[in-house]
N, C-alpha and C positions, 0 to 999 in steps of 0.2 A: 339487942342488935348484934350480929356476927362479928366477930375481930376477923374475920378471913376479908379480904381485897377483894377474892371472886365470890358470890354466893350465887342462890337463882334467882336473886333481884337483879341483880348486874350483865347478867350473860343473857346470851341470845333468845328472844323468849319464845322465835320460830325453831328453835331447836330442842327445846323444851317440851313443845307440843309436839313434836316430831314424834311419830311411831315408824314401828319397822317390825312387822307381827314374828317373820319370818325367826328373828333376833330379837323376839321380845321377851317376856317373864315365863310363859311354857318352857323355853328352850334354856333360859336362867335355871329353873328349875330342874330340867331335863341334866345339867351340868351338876349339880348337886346333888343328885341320886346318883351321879355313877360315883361323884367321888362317896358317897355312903356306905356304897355298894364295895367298892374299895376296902372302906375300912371294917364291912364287916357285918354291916348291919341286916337283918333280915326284912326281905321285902317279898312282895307276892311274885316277883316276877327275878330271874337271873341275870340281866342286862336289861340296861333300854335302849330303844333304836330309835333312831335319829331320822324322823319321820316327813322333819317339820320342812328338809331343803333337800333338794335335787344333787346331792353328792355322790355320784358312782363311787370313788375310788374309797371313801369311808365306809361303803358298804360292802365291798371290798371286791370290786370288777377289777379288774387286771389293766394298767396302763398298757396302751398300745406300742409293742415292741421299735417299731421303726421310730416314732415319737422320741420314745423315751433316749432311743438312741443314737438320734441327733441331739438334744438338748445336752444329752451328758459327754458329749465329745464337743460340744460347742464351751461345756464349762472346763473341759479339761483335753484338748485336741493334741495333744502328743501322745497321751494313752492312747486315743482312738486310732491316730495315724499307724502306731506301731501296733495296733491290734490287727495279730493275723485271721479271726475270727469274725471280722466286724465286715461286714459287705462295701463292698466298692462304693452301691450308691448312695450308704452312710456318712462313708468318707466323704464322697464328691460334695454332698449336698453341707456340711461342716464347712470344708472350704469354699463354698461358694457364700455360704450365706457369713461366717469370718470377713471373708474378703471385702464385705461392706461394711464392718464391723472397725470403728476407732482403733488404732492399735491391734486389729485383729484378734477382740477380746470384746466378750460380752458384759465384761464391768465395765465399760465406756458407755456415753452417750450415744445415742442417736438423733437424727433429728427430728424436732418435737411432731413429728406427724408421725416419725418411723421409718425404719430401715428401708431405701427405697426399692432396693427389691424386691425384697415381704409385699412392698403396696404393689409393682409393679405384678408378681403373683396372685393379690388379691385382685387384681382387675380382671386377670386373666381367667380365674376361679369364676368369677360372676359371668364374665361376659358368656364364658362356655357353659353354662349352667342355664342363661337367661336368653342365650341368643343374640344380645345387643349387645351396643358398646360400653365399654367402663371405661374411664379416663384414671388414669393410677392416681394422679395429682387429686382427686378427689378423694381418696381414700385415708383417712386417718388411724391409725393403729392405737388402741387405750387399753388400757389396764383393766380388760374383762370390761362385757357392755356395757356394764354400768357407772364407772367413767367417764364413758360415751355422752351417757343418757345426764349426768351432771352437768358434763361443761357446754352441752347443747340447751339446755333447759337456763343456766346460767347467762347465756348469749341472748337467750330470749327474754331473758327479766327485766321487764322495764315498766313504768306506772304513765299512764297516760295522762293527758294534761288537767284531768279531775281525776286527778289522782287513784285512777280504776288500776287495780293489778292483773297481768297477766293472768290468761287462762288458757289453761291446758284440759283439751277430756282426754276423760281415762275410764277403761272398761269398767266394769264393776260385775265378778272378781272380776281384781289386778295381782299383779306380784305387786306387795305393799311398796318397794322401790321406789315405783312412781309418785304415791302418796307422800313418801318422805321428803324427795327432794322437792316438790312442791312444797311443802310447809317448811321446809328449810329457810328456802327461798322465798316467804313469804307472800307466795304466787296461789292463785287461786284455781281450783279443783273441781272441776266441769263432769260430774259422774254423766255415763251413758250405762244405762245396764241392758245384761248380754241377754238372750233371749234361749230362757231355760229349754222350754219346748220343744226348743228348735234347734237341737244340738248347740248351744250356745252361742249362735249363730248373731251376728250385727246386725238391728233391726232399723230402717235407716229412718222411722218415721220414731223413733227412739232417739235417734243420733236429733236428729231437729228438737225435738223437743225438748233434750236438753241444752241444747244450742240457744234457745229459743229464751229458754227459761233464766241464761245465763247472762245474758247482755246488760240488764242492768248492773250485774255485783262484777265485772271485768270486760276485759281486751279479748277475746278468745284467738289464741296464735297456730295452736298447734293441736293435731288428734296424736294419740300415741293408740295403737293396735298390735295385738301381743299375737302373733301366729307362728308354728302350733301357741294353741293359749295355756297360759300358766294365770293360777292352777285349775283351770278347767277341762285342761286335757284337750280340748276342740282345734278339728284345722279347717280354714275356711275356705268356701268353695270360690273358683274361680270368679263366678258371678258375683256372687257375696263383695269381693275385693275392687272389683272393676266398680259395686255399687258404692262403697266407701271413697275410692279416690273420684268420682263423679260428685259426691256429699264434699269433698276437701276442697276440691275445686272451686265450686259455685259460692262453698263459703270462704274461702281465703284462706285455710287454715294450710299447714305445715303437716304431712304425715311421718310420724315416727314409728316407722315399722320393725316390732322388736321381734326378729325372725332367728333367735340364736337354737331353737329347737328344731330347725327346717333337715335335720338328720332323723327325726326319731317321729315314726308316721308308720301309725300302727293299723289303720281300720284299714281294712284290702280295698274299698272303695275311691279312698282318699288321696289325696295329691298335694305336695306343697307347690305354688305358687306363690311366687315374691312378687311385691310391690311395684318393683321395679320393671319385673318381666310383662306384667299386666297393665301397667299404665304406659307402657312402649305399644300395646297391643290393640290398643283403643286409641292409642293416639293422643294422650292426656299430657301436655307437660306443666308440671307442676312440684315446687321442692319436697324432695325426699327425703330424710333419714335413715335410711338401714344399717341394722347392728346385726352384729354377729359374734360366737365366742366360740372359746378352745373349752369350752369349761362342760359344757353339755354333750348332744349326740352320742358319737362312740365315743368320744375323746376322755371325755369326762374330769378333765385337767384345772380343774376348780381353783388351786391354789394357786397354778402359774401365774393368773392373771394376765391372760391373751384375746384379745377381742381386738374390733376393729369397726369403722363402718364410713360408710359412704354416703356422699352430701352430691346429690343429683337437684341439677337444675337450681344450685345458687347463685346469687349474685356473687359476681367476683367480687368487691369490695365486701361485701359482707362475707364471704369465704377467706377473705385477706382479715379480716379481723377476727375470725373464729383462731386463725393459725396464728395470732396476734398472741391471742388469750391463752390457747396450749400449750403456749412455748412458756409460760410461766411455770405448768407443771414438771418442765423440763422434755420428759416423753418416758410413754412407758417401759414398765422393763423387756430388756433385750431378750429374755430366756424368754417369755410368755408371744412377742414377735418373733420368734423362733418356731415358737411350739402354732402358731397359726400359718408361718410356711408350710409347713408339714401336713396342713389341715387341708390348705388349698391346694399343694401342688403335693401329693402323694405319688408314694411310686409307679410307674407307669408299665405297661406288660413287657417282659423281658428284660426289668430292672430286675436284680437281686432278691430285693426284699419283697418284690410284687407279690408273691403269692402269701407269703404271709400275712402281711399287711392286711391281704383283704380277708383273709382266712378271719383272722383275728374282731374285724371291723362288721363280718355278717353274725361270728358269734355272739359279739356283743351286744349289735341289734336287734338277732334272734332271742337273747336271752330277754333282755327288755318288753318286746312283743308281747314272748309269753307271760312275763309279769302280768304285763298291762290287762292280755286275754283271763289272769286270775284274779286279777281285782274286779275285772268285770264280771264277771261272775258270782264270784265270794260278796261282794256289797249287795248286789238286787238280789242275794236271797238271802240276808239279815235280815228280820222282822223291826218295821221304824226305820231303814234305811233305804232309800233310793238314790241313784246315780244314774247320770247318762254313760254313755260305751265312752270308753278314752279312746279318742282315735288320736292321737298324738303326744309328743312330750313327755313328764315323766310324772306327772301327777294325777291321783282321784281329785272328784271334789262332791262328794256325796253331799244330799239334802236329807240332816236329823229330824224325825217324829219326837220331840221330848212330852213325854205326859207330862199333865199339869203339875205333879209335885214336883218334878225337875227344874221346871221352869217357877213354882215357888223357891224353890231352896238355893235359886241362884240367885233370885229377885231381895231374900233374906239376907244374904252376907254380901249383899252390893255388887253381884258380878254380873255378866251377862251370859242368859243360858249358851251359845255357844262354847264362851271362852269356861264357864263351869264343867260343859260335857268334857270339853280336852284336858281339865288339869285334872279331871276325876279317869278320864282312858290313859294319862302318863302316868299318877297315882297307883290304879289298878293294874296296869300291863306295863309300863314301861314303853308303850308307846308313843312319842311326841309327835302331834299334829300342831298342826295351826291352823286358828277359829277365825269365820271370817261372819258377821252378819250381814246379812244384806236387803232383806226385806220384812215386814213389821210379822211376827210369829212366823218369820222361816230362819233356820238355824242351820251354819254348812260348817263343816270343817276339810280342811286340805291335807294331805298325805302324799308324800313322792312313793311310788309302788317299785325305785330303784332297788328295794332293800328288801324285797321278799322275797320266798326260796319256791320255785314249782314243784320242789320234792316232797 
């Protein structure tokens, strides 16, 4: 028996089971060979790339000037004020967004939804983007959307009076995110799977049937819907969306619409459409979820930890208890509510920094596009690999041909030929992916295309 207090007898045994592919043992591993590689050791390959997550700025895209140069004059605003080089509407926007700020410092609290005029911004941001109204008092500011996606999914955990647990669907792929905090939470995990065929497209006789299938083993509360999709690369067509919140409707469920790539829309045919814009359009009301980050798009601001999202059409008393629950986490950091002012209210023509800003914001998307336009390419002509077009976002998500001794020799040391192909392409290349299965002899693995070069 352990003399240790905590063992994995004692601890949470839904966090236990908990995975997170994203941040699983590929990417463990992936850590390990650079420090190898550090010290010396020889390997097939001279670096490895960091394949497995959506990080611009680690692959080494250039923060956005204007960005970067409010955040740093918000941490240090006497340099900035006395900077003869720093643009007016740099300045201006520093003190404006200070001036809501505790002590006029961004190591102070804010309040636990967030600086109100960041939210008062973010309304402003939607409504002009969507056409309808946003109420600011609806808008919550968290620590990158997944945050977000915790303390809304936490609000919703509850066990019915037979003891059924909440249920949440979830794409299938998903970003494993969802999966985690589901099993976190002890809450129960409603797959719908996307429809390969069909540009990965929401099949709604799909959606039911797992609806259908799920009623015995839970509560079903909520859909969560990842557009552009991660890591499937897919944006959904307007009809497409209009048919999902018609499905949310008729069954009660809650839409979680995770729209933090609505920047990065790469097929020339395609459009993003929010949730929000489309169920005003049809005439639907029904409660919403929208998230959104500083971390993707052009911004690519990963580590600030800046996101936000909005709670359309709740009950007030249930909106009073959400804001109940937040304030425990205090509220998220000030610099990352900083860094998504900047997101929503950019410089406007005839401001200072305008022309750069956008200079900066087409190159970055243009550079991505063409990524995206080389991965689709370079995948459908590997022999054993297929892929649909990325028409969004920042990820492949090719379907492996493994011949049968691959898939022996994964079945031999216990692993799953997926997760085998990826530890043997980080192994061989230096590549880190993340393996996802998803149907009984089809094998997929995911790759952010942020980190390849068109040269």
């Amino acid at each position: 028996m352990s003399s240790n207090v905590i063992s994995l007898d004692s601890i949470n045994e839904n966090i236990v089971k908990m995975e997170y592919a994203v941040r699983g043992p590929i990417p463990a591993r992936a850590v390990e060979l650079i420090g190898e590689l550090k010290s010396g050791a020889k390997k097939p390959f001279n670096e490895v790339i960091r394949a497995n997550i959506g990080d611009c700025h680690m692959m080494g895209e250039r923060p956005n000037t204007f960005i970067r140069q409010v955040l740093s004059g918000c941490l240090n605003p006497e340099a900035a004020y006395n900077d003869p080089n720093l643009a007016d509407d740099v300045k201006e926007r520093i003190r404006l967004l200070l001036s809501y700020c505790g002590g006029r410092s961004v190591g102070s609290y804010s309040d636990s939804a967030g600086i109100e005029i960041v939210r008062r911004h973010v309304a402003e941001y939607i409504e002009e983007r969507d056409g309808f109204p946003s109420n600011w008092r609806n808008i919550v500011l968290t620590s990158g959307a997944s945050e977000g996606v915790k303390c809304l999914f936490a609000l919703l955990n509850s066990k019915s009076s037979e003891g059924l647990p909440t249920g949440i669907m979830v794409p299938i792929p998903q970003y494993p995110l969802y999966s985690a905090t589901i099993s976190e939470l002890g809450m129960y995990q409603i797959s719908y799977y996307l429809n390969e065929t069909n540009e990965w497209a929401l099949d709604i006789n799909e959606l039911e049937r797992a609806l259908r299938e799920s009623t015995s083993k839970c509560i079903p509360k909520a859909i969560v819907v990842i557009n552009p999709g991660n890591p499937t690369g897919s944006v959904l067509t307007q009809e497409n969306i209009a048919q999902i919140i018609k499905f949310a409707r008729e069954n009660n469920l809650l839409i979680v619409a995770d729209e933090v790539y609505q920047h990065n829309i790469w097929k020339k045919d395609a459009s993003f459409f929010s949730f929000k814009r489309v169920m005003n359009q049809i005439g639907v009301k029904l409660e919403l979820a929208s998230l959104m980050s500083a971390s993707k798009g052009y911004m690519g601001e990963c580590g600030v930890r800046g996101g936000y999202m909005e709670l359309d059409n709740f009950d007030d008393q249930v909106k009073a208890i959400f804001m109940k629950q937040i304030s425990a986490r205090l509220c998220s950091p000030l610099i990352g509510q900083c860094a998504i002012d900047c997101v929503v209210r950019p410089p406007k023509e005839g401001d200072p920094s305008y022309e750069q800003y956008w200079n900066e914001r087409k190159q970055v998307l243009a550079s991505l596009k063409d990524r995206a336009e080389l991965t689709n390419h370079t995948l459908n002509a590997l022999p054993g690999i297929k892929s649909n077009y990325v028409a969004g976002a920042m990820y492949a998500f090719p379907c492996i041909e493994l011949p049968p001794k691959a898939i022996a020799a994964a079945k031999a040391i216990g692993q799953e030929p997926d997760f085998f192909y990826v530890k043997q392409l980080l192994e061989e290349t230096g590549i880190c992916g993340t393996w996802f299965w998803i149907w009984s002899n089809s094998w997929y693995f995911s790759f952010s295309h942020d980190n390849l070069t068109t040269t």
